[in-house]
C-alpha positions in Angstrom: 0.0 0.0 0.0 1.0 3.7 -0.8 0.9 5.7 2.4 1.6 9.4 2.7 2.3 11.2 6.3 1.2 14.5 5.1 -2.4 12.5 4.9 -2.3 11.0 7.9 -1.3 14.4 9.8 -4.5 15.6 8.6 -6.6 12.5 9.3 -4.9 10.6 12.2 -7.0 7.7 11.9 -5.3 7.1 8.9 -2.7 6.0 10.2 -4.4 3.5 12.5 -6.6 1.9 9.6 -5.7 0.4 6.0 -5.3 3.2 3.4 -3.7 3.2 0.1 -3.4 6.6 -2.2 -4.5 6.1 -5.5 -4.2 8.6 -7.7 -2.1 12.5 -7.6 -3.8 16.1 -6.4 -6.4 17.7 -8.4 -7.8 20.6 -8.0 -10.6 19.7 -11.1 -13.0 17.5 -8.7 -13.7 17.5 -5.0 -14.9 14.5 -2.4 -19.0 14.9 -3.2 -18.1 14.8 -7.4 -16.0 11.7 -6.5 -18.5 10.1 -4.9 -20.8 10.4 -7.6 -18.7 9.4 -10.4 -17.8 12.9 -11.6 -14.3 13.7 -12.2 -14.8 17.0 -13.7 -16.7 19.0 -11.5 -16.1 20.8 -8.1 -19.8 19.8 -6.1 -20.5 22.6 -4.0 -23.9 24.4 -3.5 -22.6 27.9 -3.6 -24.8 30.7 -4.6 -22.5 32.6 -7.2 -22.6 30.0 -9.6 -19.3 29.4 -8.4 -19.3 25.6 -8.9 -21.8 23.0 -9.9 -24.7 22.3 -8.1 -27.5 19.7 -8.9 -30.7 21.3 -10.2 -33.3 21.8 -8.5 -31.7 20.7 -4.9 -31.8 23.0 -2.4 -28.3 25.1 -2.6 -27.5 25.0 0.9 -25.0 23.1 3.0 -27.7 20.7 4.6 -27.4 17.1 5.1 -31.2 17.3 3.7 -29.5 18.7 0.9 -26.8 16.5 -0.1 -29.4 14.0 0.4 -31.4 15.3 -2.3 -28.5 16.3 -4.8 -28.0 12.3 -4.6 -31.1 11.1 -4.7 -31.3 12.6 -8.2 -28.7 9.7 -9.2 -30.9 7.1 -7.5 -29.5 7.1 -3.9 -31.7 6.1 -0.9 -30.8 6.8 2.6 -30.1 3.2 4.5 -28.6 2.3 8.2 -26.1 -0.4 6.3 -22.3 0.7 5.8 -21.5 -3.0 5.0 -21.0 -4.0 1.8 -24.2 -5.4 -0.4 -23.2 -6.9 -3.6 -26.3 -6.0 -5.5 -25.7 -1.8 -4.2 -23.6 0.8 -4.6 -23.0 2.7 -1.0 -22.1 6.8 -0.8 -21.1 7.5 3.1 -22.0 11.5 4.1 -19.6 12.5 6.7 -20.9 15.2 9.0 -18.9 18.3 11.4 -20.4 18.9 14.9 -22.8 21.3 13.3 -24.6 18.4 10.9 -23.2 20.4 8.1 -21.6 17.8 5.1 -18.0 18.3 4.8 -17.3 14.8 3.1 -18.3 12.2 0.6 -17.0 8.5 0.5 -18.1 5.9 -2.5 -17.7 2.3 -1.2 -16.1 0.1 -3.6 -16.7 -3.9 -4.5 -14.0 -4.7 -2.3 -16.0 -3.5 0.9 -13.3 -0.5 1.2 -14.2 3.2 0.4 -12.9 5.5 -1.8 -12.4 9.2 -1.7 -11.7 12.3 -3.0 -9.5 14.5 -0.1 -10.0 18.3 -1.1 -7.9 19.4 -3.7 -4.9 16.6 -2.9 -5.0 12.5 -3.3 -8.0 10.3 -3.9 -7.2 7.3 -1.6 -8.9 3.6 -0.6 -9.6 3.4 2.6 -11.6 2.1 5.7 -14.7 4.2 6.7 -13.4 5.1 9.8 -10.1 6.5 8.8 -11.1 9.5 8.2 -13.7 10.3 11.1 -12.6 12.6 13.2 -11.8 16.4 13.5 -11.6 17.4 10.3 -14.3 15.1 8.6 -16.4 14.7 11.9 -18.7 11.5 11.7 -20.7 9.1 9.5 -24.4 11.4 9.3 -25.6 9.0 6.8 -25.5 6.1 4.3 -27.0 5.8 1.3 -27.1 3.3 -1.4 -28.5 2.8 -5.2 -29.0 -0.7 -6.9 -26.1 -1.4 -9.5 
């Protein structure tokens, strides 16, 4: 596995679970495209048209709707973070406030993906990147493949 300590200084549970970087920075994409399959669009509801939003979804930084912006890809919410052959899983992660600061995809494997801000996308484990800067899991949802 690839590890980088720059990473795990910025998520310390990182460091504590399996990771593995796989692919360079980018600045063309953030963590809420990745999730979605989009890899050239920066997902944030921002009212000066500054980057893409999904239309007709709320644009406000709600769990409610981030919710919404997924459901238009055929996400439901669910309680499950384990791995269901016949779905495809998105994890929400959530700050103290309930405000969305992060989007994980789960992959085949049972591992998750992600999109770190403007640096690496890496594989990880769910939990390695709970914690002060990503908060907490606020919700799970999942689409059949």
């Amino acid at each position: 596995m690839t590890k980088a300590i720059h990473l795990e200084l910025r998520y310390p549970n990182l460091a504590i679970t399996d990771y593995n970087v796989t692919s360079p920075r980018s600045q063309e994409y953030n963590c809420f495209a990745w999730a979605a399959g989009d890899q050239e669009r920066w997902w944030q509801p921002t009212p000066e048209d500054q980057f893409y939003w999904v239309e007709g979804v709320p644009m406000e930084e709600t769990l409610s709707a981030y919710i919404q912006a997924y459901q238009t890809l055929g996400y439901e919410p669910c309680d499950d973070r384990t791995i269901e052959s016949e779905y495809e899983k998105i994890a929400l992660y959530i700050n103290d406030e309930g405000i969305p600061v992060h989007a994980a995809r789960q992959l085949p494997s049972g591992m998750w993906t992600s999109k770190l801000g403007a640096l690496e996308d890496i594989e990880h484990q769910i939990e390695g990147l709970t914690g002060d800067r990503y908060g907490e899991i606020g919700q799970i949802l999942k689409r059949s493949k």
